[in-house]
N, C-alpha and C positions, 0 to 999 in steps of 0.2 A: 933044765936048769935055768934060772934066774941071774939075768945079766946086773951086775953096778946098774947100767943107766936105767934100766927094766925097775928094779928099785928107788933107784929117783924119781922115777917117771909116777910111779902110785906114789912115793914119799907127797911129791908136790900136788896130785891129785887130791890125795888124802887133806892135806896143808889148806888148799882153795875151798875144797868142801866145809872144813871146818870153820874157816874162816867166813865163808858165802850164810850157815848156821848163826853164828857169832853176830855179825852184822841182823839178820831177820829178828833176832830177839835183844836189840838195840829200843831201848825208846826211840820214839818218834821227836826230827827235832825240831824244835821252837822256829817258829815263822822267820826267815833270814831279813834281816832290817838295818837299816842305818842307824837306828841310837836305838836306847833303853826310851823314847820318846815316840819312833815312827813303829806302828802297828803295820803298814801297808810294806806287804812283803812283795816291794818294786824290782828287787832282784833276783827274785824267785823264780826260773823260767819256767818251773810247769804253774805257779800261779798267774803268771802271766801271761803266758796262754790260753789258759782257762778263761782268764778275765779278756783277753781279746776274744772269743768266742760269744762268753755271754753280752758282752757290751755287742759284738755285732746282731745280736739276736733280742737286747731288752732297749739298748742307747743308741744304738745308730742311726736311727731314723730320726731323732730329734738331735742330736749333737753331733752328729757327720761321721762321713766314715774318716775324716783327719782328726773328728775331734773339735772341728771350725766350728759349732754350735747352729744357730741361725743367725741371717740378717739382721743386722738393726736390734740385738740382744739388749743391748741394756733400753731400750724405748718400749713403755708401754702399745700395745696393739689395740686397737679401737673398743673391744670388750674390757680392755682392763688390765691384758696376761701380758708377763713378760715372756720372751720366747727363749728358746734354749737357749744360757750362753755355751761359749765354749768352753773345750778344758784341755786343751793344748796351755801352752805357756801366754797365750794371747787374754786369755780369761783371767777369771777370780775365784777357780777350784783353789788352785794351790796357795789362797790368801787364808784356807779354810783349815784345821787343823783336822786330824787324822779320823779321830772318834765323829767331829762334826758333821763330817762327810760320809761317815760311815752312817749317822744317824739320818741324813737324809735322803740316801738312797733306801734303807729298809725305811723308814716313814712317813717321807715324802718331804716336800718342804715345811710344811704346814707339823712336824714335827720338832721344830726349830723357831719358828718363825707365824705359826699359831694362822687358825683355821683362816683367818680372815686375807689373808696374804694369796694376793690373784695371780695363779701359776698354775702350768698344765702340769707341773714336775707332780708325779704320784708314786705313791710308797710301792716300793718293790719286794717288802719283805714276805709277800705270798708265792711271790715268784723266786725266789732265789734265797737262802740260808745261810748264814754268816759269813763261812767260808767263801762261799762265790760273790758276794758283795767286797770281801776284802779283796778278791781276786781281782776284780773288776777294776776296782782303786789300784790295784796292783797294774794292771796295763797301763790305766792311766796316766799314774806317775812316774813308767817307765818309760815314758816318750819324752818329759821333760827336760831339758837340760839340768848340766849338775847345779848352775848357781839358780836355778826353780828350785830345785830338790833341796838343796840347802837351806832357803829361806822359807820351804814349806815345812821341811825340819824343824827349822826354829818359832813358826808357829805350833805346831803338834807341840814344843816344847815347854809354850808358853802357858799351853790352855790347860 
């Protein structure tokens, strides 16, 4: 014979199941973001994750593992190039709006800023697919402080 809690016990099994069903055939939701303006889902923790991974794997070597960029960033180097700046809160990432950024990591600077513009920065969009470039921006500008993140907001909002 079948106890009350024996009953409860599949009631709530049954309950979780359905429920765990319920959930899988949810759409997928929309990138987590600061406004209907910021695309870079900075709050994301599995995209920022992700995007710590590939920046350690595509952006570390020229923009550091803090982010520091190189030496002497904003001075031309004896060829002509500027060298990486940074994209901690020290730099001029978060002067740049959300799509901009986006557009120059998939194709380069010279996407932006046209062929003639002397820079090592090269297009990444062979290497990595939309999602993991948002990803990327996605660690980035969760390292920033909130009054960066605000005013990088409110470029994303302008442009």
């Amino acid at each position: 014979m079948i106890t009350t809690k024996q009953w409860l016990g599949v009631a709530i099994l049954i309950s979780g199941v359905g429920y765990g069903i319920w959930l899988n055939l949810q759409p997928e939701p929309e990138l987590v973001t600061d406004s209907k303006w910021s695309a870079i889902p900075y709050k994301d923790a599995v995209a920022v994750n992700d995007g710590k991974a590939l920046y350690d794997r595509y952006c570390l070597a020229c923009h550091g593992a803090n982010l520091e960029g190189q030496p002497n960033w904003r001075e031309r180097d004896s060829a002509g190039y500027l060298p990486a700046p940074p994209h901690d809160q020290s730099g001029h990432t978060w002067h740049h709006a959300d799509q901009q950024l986006f557009t120059i990591v998939k194709g380069g600077i010279a996407a932006i800023a046209g062929n003639d513009y002397r820079t090592t920065m090269r297009a990444f969009g062979e290497q990595m697919n939309d999602d993991q470039i948002w990803s990327v921006l996605a660690y980035i500008k969760s390292t920033w402080p909130r009054e960066i993140i605000d005013a990088h907001n409110r470029f994303s909002e302008e442009s």
